[in-house]
DODREN-474029 format. One record per residue (C-alpha): residue in three letters; z, y, x. Coordinates in pm, 1 decimal. Each point is the difference from the previous one (the first is absolute). Layout:
<sites>
<ALA, <Z, Y, X>>
...
</sites>
This chain:
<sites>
<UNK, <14749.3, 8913.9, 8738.0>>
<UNK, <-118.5, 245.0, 235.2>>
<UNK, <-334.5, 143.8, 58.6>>
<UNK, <-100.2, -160.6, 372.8>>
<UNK, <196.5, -367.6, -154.2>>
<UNK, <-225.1, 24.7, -331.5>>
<UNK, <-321.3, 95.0, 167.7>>
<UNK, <18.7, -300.0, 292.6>>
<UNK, <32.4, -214.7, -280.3>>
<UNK, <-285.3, 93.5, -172.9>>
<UNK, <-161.6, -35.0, 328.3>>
<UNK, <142.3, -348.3, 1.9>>
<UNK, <-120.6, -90.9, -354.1>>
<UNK, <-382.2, 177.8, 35.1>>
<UNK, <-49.9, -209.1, 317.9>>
<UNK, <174.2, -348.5, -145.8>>
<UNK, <-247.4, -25.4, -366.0>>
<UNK, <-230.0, 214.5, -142.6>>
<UNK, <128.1, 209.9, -264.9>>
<UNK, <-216.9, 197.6, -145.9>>
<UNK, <177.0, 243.7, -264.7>>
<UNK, <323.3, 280.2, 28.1>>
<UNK, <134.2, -246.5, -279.9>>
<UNK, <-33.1, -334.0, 236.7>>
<UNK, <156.1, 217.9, 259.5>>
<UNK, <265.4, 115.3, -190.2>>
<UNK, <114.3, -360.3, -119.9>>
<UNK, <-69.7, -149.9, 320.0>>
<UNK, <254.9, 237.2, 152.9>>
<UNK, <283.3, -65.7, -296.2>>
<UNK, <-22.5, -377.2, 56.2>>
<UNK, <107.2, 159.9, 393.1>>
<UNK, <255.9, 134.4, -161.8>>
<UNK, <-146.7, 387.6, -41.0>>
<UNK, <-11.0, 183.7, -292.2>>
<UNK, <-235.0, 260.7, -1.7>>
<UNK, <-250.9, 291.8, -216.6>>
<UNK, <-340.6, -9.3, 13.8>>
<UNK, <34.0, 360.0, 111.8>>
<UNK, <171.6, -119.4, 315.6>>
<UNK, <-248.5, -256.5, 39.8>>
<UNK, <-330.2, 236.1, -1.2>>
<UNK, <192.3, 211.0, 262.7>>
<UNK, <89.3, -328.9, 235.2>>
<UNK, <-375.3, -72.1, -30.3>>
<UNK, <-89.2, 331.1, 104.9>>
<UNK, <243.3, 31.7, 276.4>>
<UNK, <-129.7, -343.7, 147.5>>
<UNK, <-366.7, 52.2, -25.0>>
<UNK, <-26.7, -299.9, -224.5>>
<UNK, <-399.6, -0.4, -128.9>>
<UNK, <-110.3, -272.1, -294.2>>
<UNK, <-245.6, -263.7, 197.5>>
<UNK, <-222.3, -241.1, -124.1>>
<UNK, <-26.9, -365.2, 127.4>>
<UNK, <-316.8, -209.7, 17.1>>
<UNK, <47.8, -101.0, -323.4>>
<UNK, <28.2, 312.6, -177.9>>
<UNK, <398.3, 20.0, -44.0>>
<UNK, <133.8, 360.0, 71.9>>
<UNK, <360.8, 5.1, 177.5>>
<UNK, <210.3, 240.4, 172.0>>
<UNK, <-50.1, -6.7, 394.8>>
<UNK, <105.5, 270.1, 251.5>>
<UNK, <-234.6, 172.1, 171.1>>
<UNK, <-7.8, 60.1, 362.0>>
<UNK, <-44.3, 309.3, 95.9>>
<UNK, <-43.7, 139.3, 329.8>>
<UNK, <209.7, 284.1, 179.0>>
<UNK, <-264.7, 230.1, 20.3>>
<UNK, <-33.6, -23.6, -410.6>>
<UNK, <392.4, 0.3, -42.4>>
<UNK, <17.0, 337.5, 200.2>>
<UNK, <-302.1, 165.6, -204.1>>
<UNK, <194.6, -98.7, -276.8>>
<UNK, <294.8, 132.1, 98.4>>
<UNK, <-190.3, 346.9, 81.5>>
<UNK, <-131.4, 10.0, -330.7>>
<UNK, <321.5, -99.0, -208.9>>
<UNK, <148.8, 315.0, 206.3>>
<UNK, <-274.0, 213.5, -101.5>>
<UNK, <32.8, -90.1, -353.3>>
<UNK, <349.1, -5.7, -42.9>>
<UNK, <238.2, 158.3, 263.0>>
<UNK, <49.1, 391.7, -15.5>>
<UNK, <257.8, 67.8, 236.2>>
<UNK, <120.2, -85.7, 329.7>>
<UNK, <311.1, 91.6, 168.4>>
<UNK, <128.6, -78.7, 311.0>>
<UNK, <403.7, 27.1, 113.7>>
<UNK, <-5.1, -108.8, 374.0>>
<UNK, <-80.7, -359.8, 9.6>>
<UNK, <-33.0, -43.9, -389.1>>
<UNK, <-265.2, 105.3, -212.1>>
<UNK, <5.2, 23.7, -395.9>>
<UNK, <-309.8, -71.1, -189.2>>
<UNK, <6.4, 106.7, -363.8>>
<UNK, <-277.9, -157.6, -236.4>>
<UNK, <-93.5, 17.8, -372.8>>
<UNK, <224.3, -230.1, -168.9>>
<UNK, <-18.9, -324.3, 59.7>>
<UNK, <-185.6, -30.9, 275.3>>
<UNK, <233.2, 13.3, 286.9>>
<UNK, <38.7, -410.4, -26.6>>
<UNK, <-367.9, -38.3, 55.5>>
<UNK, <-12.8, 228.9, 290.3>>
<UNK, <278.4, -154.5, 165.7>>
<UNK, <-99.5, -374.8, -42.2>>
<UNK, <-360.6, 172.9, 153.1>>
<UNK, <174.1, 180.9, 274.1>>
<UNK, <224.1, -279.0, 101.4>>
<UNK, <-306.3, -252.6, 28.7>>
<UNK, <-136.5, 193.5, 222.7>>
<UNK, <273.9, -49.1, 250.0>>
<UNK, <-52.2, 327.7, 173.7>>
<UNK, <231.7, 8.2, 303.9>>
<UNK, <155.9, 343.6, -45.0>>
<UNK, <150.6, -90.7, -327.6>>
<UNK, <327.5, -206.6, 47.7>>
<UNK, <71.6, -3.3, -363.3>>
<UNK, <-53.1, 143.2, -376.7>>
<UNK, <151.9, -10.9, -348.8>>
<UNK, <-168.7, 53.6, -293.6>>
<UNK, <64.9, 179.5, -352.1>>
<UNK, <-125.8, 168.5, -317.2>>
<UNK, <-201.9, 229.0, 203.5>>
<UNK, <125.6, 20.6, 317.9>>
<UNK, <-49.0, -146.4, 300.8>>
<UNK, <291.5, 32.1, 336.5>>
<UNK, <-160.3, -165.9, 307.6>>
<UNK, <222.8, -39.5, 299.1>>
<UNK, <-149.2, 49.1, 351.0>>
<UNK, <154.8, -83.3, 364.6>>
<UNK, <12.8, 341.2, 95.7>>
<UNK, <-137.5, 359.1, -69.1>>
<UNK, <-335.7, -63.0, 183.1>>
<UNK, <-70.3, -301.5, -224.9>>
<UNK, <81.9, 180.5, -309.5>>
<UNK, <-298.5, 280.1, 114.3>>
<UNK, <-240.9, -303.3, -36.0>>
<UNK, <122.2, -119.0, -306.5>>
<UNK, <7.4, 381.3, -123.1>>
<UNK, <-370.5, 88.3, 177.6>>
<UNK, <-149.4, -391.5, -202.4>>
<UNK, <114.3, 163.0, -338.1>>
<UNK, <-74.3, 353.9, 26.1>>
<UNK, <-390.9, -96.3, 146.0>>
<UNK, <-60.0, -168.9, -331.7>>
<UNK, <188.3, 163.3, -275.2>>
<UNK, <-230.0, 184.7, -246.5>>
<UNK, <37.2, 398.5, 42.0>>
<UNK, <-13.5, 45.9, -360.3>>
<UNK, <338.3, -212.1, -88.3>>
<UNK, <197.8, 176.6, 227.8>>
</sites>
């Protein structure tokens, strides 16, 4: 199943009962038909800003947690800090590399955000390609990295 499928349906099940452990989660979702690691799991949690809650009577579950836009762009300025070293622009595409494994998390950040000069982006390993509307855009896109990227991983 793919990532954005998978996740809505944990979205689905979090909001329908309170389940409270990976393990619930992870059966819960292969009774839907979805096989899946616990690996996978702790990164859908992540990626969906699902926090542990507790309910008047003391039972911890997994709820999302609503964030505002403000905090989603600070986060997104310090995941680039921490983990992008290189941007590189090609007329109206720019290409992000990241340490390993982190160009998912940036792009499920960046996307979020629904900035307007981004029309697109695809994510890999470590490597981000975002796809602007035209040249001008791209500069944006290019300027928003380059402001927060940490001198001393370049």
């Amino acid at each position: 199943m793919e990532n954005d499928k998978r996740r809505k349906l944990i979205q689905l099940l979090i909001n329908k009962k309170k389940i409270s452990t990976q393990q619930e989660l992870i059966e819960q979702l292969k009774e839907n038909g979805v096989e899946v690691t616990q690996a996978t799991i702790s990164r859908d949690i992540r990626s969906l800003n699902i926090v542990k809650k507790r309910d008047d009577k003391g039972l911890i579950y997994y709820a999302q947690a609503q964030v505002s836009k403000e905090n989603m762009i600070w986060k997104f300025y310090e995941t680039v800090e921490q983990y992008v070293y290189n941007v590189q622009r090609i007329e109206y595409i720019n290409v992000i590399h990241t340490v390993p494994n982190f160009a998912n998390v940036l792009t499920a950040l960046l996307d979020s955000l629904e900035i307007p000069e981004v029309t697109g982006s695809v994510a890999g390993y470590d490597t981000i390609m975002i796809i602007s509307s035209s040249i001008d855009d791209a500069m944006v896109v290019e300027k928003l990295f380059e402001d927060h990227i940490d001198a001393s991983l370049k």
